[in-house]
N, CA, C and O of each residue as an XYZ file, in Angstrom:
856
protein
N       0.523    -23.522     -4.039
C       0.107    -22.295     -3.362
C       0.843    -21.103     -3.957
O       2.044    -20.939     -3.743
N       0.185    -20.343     -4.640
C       0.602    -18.601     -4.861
C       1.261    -18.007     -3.815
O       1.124    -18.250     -2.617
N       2.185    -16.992     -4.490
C       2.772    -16.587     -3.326
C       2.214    -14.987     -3.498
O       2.008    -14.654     -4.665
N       1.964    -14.018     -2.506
C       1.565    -12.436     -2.298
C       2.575    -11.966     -1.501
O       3.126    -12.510     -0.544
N       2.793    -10.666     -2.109
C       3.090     -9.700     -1.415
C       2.268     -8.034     -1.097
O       1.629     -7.461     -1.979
N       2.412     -7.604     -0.023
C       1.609     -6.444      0.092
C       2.335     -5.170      0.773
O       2.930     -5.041      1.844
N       1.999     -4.147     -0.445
C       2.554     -3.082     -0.080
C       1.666     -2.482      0.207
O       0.582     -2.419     -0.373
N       2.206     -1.659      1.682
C       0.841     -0.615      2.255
C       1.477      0.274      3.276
O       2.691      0.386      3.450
N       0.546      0.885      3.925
C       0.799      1.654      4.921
C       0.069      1.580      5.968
O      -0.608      0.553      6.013
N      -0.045      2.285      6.826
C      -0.527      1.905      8.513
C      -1.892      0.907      8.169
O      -1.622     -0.065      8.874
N      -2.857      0.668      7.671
C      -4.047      0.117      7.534
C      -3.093     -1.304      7.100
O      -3.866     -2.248      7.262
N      -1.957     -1.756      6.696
C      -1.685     -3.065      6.035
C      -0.675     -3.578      7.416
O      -0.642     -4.763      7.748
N       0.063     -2.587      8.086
C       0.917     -3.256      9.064
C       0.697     -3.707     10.564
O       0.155     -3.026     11.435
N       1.229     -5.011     10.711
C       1.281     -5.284     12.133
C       2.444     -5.503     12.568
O       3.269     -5.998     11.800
N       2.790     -5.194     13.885
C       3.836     -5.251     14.193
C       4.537     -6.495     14.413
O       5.711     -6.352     14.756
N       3.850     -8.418     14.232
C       4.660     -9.392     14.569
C       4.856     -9.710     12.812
O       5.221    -10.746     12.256
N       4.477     -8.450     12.258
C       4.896     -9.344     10.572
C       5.386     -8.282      9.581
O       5.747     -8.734      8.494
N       5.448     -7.281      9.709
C       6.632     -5.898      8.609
C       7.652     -6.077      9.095
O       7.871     -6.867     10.014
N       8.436     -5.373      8.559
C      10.036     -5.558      8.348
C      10.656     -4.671      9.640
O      10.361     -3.560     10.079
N      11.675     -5.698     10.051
C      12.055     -4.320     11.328
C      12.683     -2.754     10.210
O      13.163     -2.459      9.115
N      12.053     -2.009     11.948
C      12.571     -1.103     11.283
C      11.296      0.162     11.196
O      11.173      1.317     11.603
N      10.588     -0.684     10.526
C       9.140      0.246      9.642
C       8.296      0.207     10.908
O       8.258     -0.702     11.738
N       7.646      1.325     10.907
C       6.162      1.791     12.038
C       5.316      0.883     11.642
O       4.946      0.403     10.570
N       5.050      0.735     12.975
C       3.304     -0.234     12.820
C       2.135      0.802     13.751
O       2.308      1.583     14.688
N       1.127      0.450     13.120
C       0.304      0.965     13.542
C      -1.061     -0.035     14.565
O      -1.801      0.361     15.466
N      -0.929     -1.335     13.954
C      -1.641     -2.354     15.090
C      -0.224     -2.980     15.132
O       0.850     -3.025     14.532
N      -0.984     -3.496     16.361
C      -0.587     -4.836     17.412
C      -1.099     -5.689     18.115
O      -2.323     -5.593     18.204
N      -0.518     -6.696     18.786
C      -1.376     -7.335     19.721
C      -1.450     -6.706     20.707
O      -0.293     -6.338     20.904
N      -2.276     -6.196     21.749
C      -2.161     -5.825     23.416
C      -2.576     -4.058     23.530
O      -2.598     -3.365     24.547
N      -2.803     -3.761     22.463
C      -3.193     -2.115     22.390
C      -1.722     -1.500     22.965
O      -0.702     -2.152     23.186
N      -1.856     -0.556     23.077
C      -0.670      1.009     22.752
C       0.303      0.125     24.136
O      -0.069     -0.646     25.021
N       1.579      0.659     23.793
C       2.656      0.081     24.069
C       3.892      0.797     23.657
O       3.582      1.145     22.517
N       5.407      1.350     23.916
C       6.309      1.617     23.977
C       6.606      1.747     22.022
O       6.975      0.708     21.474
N       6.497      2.484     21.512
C       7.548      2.482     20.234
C       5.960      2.382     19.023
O       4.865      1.918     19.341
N       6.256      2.839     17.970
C       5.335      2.738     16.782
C       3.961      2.302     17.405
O       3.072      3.107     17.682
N       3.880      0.974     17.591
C       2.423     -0.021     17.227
C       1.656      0.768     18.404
O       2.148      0.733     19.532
N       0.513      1.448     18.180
C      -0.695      2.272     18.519
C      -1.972      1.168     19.081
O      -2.309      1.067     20.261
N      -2.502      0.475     18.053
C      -3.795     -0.114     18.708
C      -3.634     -1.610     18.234
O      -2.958     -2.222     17.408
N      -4.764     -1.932     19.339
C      -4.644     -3.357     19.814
C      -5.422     -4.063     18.064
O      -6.304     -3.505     17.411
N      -4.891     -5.065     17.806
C      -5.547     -5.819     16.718
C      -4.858     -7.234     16.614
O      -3.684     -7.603     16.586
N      -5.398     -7.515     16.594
C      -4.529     -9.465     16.478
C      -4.370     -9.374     15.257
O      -4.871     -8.507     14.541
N      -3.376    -10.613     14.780
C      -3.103    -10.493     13.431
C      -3.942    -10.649     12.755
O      -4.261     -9.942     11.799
N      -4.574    -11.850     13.236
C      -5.905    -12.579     12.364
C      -6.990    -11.661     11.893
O      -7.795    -11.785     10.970
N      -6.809    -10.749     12.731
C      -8.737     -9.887     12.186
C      -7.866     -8.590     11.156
O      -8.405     -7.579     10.706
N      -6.845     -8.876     11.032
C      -6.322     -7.683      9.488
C      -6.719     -7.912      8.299
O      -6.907     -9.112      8.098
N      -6.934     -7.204      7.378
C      -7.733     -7.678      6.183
C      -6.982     -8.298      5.611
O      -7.616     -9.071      4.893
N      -5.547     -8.476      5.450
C      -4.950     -8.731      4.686
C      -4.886    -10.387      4.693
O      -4.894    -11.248      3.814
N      -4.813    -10.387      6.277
C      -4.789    -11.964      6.728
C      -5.919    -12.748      6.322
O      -5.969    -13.835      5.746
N      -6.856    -11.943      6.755
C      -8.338    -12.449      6.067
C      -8.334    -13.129      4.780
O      -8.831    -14.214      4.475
N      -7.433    -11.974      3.818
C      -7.857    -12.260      2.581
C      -6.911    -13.647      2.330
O      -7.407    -14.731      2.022
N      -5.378    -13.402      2.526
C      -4.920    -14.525      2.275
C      -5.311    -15.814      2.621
O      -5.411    -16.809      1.903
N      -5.527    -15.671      3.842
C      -6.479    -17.189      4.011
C      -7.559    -17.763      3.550
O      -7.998    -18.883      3.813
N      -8.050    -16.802      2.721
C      -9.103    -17.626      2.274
C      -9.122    -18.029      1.095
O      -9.923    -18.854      0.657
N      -7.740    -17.174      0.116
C      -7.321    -16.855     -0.880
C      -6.380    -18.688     -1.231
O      -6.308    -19.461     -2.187
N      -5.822    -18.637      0.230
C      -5.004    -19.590      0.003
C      -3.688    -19.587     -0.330
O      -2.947    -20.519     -0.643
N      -3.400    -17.889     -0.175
C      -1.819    -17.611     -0.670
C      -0.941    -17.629      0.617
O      -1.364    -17.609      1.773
N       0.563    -17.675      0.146
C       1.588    -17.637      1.006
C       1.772    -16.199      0.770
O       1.669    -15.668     -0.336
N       2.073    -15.546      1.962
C       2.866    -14.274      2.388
C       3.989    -14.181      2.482
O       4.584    -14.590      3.479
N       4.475    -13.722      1.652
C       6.241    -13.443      1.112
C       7.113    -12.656      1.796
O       8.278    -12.798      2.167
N       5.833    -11.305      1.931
C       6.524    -10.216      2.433
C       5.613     -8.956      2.649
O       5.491     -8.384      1.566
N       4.740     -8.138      3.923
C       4.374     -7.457      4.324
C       4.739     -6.350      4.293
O       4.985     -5.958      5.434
N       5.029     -5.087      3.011
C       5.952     -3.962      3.097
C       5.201     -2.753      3.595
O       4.881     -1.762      2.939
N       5.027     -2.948      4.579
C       3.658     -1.862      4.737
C       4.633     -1.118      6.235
O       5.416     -1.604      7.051
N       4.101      0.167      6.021
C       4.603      1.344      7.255
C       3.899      2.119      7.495
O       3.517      2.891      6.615
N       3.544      2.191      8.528
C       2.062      3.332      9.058
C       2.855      4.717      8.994
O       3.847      5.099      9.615
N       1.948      5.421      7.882
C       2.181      6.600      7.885
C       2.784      6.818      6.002
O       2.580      7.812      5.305
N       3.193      6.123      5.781
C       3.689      6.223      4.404
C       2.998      6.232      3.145
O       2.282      5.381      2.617
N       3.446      7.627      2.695
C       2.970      7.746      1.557
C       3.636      6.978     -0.108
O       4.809      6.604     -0.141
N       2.955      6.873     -1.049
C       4.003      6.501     -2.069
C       4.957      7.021     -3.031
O       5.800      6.585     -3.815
N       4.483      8.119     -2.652
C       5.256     10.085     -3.413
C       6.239      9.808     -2.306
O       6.300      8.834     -1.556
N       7.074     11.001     -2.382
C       8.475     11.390     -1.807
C       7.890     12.420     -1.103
O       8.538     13.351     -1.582
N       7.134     12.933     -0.313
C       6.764     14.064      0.032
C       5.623     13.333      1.371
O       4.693     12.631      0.972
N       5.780     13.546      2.783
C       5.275     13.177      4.044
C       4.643     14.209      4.422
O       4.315     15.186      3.748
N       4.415     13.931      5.849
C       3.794     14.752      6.591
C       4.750     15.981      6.948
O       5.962     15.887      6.756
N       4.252     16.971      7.398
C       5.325     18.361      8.179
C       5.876     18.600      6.729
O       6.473     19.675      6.792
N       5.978     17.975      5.112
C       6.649     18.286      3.632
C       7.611     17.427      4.043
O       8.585     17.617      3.314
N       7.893     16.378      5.024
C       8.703     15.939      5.397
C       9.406     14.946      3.486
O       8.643     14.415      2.679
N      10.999     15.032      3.340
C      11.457     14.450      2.716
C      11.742     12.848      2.807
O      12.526     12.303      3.584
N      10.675     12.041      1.539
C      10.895     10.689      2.020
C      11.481      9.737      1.103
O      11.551      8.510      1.026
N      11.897     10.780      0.403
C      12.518      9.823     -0.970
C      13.498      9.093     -0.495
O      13.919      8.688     -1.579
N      14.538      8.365      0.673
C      15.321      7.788      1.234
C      14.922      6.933      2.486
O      15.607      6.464      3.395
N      13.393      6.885      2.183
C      12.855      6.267      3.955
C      11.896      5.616      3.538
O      12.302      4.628      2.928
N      10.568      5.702      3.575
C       9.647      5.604      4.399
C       8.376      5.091      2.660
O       7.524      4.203      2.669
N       8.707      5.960      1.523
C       7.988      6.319      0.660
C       8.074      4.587     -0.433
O       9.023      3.933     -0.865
N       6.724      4.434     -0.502
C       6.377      3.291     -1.181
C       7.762      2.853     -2.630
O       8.444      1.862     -2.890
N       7.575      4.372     -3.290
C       8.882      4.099     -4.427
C      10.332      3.627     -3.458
O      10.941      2.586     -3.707
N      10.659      4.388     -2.567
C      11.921      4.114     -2.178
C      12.258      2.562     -2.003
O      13.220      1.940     -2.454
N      11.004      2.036     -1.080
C      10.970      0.858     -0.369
C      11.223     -0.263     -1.642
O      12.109     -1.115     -1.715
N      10.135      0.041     -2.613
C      10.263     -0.868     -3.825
C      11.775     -1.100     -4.333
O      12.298     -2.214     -4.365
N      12.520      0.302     -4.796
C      13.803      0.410     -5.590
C      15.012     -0.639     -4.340
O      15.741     -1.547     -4.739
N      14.916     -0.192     -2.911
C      15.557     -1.166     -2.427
C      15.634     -2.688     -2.503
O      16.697     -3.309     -2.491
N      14.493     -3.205     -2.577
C      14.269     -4.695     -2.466
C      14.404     -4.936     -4.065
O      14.662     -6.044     -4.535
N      14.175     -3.627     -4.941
C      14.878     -4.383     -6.369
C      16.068     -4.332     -6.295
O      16.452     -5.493     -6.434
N      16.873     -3.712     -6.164
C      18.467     -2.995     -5.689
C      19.201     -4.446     -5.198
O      20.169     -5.015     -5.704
N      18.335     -4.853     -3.962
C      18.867     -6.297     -2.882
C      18.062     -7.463     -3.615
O      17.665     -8.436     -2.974
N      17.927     -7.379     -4.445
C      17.720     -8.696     -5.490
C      16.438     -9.752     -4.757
O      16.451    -10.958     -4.512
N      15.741     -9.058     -4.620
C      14.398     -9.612     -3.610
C      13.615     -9.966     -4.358
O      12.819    -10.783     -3.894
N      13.408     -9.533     -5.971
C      12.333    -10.524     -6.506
C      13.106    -11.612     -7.496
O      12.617    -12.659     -7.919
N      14.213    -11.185     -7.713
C      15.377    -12.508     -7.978
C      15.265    -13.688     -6.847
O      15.061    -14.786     -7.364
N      15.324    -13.699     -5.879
C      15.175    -14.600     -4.822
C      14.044    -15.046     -4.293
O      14.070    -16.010     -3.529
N      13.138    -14.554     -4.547
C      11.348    -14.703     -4.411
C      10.497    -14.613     -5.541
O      10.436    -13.606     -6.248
N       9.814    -15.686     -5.731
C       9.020    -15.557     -6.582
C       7.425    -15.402     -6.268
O       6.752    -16.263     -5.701
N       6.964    -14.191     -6.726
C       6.264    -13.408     -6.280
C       4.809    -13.094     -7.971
O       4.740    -12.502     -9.048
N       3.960    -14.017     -7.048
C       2.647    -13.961     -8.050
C       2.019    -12.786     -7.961
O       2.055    -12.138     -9.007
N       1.496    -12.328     -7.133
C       0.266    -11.007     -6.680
C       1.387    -10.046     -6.172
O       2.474    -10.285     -5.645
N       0.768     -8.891     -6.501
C       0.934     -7.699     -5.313
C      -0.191     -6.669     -5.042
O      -0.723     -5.820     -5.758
N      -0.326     -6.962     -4.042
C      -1.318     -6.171     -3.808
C      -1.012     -4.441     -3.395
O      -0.040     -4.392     -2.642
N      -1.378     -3.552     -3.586
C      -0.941     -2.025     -3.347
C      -2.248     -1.423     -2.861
O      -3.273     -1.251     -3.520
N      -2.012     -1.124     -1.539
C      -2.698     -0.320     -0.674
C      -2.346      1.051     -0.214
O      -2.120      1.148      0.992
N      -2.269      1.957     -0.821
C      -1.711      2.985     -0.824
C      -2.715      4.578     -1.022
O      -3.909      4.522     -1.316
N      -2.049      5.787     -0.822
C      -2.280      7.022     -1.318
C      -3.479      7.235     -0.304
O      -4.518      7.633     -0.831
N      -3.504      7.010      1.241
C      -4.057      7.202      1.803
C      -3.533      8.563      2.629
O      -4.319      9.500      2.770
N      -2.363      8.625      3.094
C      -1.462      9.602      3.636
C      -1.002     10.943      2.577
O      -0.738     12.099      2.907
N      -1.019     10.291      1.134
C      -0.723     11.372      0.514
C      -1.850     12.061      0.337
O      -1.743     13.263      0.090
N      -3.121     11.474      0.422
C      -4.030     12.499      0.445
C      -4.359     13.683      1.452
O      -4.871     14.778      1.222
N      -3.788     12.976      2.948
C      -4.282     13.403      4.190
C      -3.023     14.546      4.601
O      -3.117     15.480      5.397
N      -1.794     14.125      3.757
C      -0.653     15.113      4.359
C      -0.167     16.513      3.614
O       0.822     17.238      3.718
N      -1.352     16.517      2.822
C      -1.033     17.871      2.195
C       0.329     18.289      0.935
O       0.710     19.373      0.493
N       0.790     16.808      0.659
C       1.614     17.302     -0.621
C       0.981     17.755     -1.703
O      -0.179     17.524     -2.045
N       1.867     18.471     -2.276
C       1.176     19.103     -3.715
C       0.725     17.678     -4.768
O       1.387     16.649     -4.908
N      -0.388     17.967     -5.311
C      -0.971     16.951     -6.292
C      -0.184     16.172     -7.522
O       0.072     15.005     -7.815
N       0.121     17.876     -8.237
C       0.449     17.545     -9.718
C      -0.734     17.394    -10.468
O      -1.940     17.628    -10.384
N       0.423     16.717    -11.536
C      -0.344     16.371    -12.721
C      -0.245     14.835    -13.056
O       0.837     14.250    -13.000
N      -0.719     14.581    -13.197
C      -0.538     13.003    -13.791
C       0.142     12.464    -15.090
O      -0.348     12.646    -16.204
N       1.155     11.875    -14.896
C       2.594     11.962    -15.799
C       2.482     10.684    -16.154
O       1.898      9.944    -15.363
N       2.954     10.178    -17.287
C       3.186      8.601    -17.654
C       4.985      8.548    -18.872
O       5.288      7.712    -19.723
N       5.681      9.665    -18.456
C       6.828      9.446    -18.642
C       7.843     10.014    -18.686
O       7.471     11.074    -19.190
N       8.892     10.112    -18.531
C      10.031     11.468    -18.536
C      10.011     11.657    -17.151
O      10.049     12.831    -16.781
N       9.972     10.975    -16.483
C       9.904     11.261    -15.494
C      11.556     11.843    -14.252
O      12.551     11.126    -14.151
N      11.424     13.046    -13.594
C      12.732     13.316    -12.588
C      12.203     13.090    -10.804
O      11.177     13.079    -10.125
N      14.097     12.892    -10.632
C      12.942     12.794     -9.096
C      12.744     13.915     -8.322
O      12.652     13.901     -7.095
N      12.677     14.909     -9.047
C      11.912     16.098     -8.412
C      10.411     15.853     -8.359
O       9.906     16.311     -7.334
N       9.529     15.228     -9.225
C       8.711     15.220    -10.072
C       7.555     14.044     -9.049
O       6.342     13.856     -8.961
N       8.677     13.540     -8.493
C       8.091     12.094     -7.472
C       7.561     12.856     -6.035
O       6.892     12.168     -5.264
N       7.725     13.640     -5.837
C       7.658     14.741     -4.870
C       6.276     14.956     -4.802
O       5.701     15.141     -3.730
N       5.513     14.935     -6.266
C       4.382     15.296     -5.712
C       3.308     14.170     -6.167
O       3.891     13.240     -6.725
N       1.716     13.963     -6.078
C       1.419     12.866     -5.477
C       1.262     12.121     -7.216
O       1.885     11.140     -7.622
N       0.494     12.743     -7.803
C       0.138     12.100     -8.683
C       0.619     11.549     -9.940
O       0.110     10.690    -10.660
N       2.106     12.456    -10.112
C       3.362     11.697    -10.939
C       3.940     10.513    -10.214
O       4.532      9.536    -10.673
N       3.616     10.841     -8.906
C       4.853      9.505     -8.012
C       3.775      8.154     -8.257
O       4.234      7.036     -8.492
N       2.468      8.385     -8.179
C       1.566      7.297     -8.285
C       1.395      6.508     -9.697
O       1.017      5.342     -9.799
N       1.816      7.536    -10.967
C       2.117      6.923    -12.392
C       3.076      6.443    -12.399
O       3.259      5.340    -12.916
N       4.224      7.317    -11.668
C       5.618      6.113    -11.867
C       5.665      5.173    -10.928
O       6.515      4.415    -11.396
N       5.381      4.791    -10.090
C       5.146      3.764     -9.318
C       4.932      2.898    -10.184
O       5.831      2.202    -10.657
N       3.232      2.785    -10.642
C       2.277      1.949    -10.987
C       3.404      1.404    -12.499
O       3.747      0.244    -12.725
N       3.817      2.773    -13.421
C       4.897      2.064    -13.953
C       5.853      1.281    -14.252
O       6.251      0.768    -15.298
N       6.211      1.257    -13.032
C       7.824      0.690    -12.321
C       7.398     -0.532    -12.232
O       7.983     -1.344    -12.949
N       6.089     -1.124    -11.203
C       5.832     -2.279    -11.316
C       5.383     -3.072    -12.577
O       5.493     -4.292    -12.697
N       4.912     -2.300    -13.415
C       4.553     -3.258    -15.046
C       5.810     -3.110    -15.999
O       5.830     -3.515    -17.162
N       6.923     -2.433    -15.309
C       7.866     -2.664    -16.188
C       9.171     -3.506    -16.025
O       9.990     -4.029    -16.780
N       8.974     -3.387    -14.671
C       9.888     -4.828    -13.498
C       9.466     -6.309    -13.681
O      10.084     -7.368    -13.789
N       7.709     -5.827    -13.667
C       7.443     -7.415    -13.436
C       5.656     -7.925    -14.202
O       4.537     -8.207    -13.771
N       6.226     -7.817    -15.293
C       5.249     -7.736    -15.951
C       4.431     -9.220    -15.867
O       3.208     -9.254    -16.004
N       4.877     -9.899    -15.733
C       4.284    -11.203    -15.224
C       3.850    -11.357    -13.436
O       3.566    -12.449    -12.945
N       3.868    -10.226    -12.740
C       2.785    -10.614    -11.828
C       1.660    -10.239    -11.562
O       1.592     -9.165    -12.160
N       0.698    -10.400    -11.054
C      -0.325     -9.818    -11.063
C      -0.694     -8.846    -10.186
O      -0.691     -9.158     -8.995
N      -1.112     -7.390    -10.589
C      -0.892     -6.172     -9.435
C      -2.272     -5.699     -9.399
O      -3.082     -5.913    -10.300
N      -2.501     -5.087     -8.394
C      -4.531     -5.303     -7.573
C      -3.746     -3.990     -6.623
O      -2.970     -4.172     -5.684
N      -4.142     -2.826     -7.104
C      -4.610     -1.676     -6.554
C      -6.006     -1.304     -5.585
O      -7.088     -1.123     -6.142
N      -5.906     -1.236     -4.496
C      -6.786     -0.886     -3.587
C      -7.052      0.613     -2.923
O      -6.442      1.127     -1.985
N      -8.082      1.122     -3.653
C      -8.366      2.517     -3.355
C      -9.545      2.765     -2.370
O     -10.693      2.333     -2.482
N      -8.969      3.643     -1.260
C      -9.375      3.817      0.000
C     -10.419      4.410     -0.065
O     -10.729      4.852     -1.171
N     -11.371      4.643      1.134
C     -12.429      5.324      1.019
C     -12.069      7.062      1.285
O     -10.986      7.572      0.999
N     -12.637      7.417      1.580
C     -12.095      9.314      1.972
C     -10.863      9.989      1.032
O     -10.224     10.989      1.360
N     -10.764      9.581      0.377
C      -9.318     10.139     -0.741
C      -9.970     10.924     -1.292
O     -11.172     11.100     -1.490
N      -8.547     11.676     -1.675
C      -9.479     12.734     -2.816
C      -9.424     12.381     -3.828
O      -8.509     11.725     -4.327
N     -10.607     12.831     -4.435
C     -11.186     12.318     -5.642
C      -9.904     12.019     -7.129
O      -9.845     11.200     -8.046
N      -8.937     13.339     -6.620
C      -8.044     13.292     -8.195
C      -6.884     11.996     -7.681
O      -6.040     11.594     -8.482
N      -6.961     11.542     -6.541
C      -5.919     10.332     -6.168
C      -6.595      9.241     -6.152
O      -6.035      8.144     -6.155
N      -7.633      9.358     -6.136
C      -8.489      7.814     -6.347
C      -8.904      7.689     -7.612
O      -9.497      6.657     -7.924
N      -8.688      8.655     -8.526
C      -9.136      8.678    -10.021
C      -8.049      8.550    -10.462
O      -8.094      8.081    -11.599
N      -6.849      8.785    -10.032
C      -5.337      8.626    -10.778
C      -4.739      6.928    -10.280
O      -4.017      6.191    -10.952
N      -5.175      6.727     -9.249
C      -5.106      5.029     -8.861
C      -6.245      4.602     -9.983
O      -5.712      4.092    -10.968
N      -7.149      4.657    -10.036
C      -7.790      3.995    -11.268
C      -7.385      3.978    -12.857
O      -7.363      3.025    -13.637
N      -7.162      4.958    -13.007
C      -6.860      5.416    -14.349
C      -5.219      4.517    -14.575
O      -5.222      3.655    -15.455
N      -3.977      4.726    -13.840
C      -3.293      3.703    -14.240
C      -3.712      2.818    -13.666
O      -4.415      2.491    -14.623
N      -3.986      1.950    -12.808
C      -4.536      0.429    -13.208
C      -5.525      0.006    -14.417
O      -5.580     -1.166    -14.789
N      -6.189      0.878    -14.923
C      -6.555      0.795    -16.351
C      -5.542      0.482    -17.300
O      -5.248     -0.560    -17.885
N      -5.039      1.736    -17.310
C      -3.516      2.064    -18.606
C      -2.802      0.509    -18.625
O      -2.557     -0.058    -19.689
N      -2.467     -0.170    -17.123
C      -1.312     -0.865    -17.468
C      -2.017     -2.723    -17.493
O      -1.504     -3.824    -17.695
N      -3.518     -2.195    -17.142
C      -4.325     -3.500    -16.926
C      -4.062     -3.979    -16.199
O      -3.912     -5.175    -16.452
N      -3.748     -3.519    -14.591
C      -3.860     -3.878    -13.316
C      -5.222     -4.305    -13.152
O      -6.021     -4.349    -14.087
N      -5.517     -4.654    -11.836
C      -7.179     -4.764    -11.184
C      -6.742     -3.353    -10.332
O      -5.677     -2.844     -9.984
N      -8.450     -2.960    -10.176
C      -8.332     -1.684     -8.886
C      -9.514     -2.040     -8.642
O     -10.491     -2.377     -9.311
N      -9.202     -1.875     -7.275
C     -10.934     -2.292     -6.180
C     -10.790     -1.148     -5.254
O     -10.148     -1.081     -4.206
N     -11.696     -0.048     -5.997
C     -12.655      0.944     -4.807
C     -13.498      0.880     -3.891
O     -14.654      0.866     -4.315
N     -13.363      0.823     -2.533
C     -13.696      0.186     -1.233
C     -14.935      1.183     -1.094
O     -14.838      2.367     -1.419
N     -16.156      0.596     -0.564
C     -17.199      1.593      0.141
C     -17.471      1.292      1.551
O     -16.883      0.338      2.060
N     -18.374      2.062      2.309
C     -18.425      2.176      3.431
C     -17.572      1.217      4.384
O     -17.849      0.175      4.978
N     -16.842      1.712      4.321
C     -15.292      0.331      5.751
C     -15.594      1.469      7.093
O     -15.596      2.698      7.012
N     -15.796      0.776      8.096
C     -15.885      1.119      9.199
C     -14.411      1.723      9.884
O     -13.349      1.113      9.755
N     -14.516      2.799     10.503
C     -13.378      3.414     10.894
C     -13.565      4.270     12.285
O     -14.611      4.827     12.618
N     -11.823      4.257     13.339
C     -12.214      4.930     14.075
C     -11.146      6.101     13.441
O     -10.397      5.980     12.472
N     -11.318      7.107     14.208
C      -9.649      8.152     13.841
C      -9.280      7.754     12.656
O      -8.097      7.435     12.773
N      -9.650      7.576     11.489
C      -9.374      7.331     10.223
C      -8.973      5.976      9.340
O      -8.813      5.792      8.134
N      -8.875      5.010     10.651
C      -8.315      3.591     10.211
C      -9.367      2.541     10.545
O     -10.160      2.677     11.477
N      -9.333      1.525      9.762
C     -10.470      0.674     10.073
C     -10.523     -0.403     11.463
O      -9.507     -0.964     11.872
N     -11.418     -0.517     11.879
C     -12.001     -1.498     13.379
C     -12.031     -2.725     12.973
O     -12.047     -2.946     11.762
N     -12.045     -3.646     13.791
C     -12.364     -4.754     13.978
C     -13.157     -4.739     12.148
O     -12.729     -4.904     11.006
N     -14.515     -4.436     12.802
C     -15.305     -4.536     11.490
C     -14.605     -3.981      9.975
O     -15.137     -4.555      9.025
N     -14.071     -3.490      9.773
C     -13.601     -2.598      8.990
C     -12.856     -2.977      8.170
O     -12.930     -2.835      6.949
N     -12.037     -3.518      8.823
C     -11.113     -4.849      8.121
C     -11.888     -6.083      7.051
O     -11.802     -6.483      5.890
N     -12.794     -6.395      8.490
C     -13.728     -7.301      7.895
C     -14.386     -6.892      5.941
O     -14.587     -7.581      4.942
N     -14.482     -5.699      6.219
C     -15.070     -4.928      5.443
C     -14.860     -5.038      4.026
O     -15.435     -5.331      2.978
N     -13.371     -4.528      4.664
C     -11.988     -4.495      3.742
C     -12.140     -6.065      2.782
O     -12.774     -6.285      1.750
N     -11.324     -6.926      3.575
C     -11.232     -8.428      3.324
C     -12.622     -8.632      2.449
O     -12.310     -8.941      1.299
N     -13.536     -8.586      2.561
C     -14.920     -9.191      1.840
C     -15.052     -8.252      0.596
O     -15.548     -8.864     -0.349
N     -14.716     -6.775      0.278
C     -14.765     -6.228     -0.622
C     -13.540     -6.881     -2.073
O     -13.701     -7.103     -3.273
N     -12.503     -6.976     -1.228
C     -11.508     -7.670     -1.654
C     -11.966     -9.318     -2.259
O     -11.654     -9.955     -3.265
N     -12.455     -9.469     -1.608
C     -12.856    -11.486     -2.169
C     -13.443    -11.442     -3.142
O     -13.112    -12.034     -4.170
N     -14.680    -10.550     -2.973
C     -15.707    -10.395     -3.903
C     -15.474    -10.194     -5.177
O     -16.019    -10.696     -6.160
N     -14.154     -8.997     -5.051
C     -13.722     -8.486     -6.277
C     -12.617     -8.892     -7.238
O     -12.329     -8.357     -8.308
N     -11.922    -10.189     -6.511
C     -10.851    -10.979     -6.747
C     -11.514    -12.277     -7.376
O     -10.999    -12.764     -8.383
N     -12.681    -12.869     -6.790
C     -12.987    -14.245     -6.654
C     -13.216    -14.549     -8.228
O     -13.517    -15.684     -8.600
């Protein structure tokens, strides 16, 4: 059995399986005291979907509702020390987490928030990079996508680009998964309420995903 890991944000987390600590955005039992917002069992998440049918082991769920993968949040909020997909990564390389796990897939679900929270774009960078530079969306999304083909060039990385993005962040998620010969799977019509996917939606999710994996 393969082992996966998945990095994401509110659409990837539940609250009986991310890391303490990190916001969830489902749960079991609908809205409740602290982060987790709406009701979702684990089972109907896409992610679960997919692994099960996939047949992989789940390593590790790095997903936080609300997180972007730039250094730059909601309110311009500063996330280069929290919350932001790069940060999260550099820690668990830092704490020797893929030394201790061996880790086939990663899946990256991302640049949903950076589209929606108003950081500055950029330009799309593939080197020289400062961390001023991570700040804004579309250098932080080259060095990202970087970081992982240069860490771990032997696993296999599957970019998942959301529906409603803007066009230059769903074209800059494509374009490096090209460059570094990732997979990228551009999602169409996923069912959504308030911006995140339903029951169905997931479903949606998960089957776009099989299709495009199988």
């Amino acid at each position: 059995m393969k082992n996966i890991m998945i990095f994401g944000d509110s659409y990837s987390t539940h609250k009986n399986v991310i890391p303490e600590g990190y916001k969830a955005f489902y749960c079991d039992g609908g809205r409740e005291e602290g982060p987790a917002v709406t009701n979702m069992r684990m089972e109907d998440t896409w992610w679960h979907k997919f692994i099960l049918y996939a047949n992989y082991n789940l390593v590790r769920n790095d997903s936080w509702s609300g997180s972007t993968i730039g250094y730059t949040g909601y309110y311009n909020a500063d996330c280069s020390q929290t919350s932001s997909f790069i940060y999260r990564y550099r820690k668990l390389k830092t704490n020797g987490f893929f030394e201790k796990n061996k880790v086939d897939t990663i899946i990256v679900f991302g640049g949903t928030n950076d589209s929606w929270c108003g950081a500055l774009l950029g330009d799309m960078q593939f080197s020289d990079w400062e961390e001023k530079d991570l700040f804004k969306v579309l250098p932080a999304i080259c060095y990202f996508a970087y970081t992982l083909k240069k860490d771990l060039p032997d696993v296999e990385i599957v970019f998942i680009v959301n529906t409603g993005l803007k066009e230059e962040i769903a074209n800059c998620i494509e374009a490096v998964a090209k460059l570094y010969k990732f997979k990228s799977i551009r999602l169409e019509n996923i069912s959504k309420e308030d911006g995140h996917p339903t029951s169905k939606g997931m479903i949606e999710i998960s089957e776009q995903i099989i299709k495009a994996l199988a």
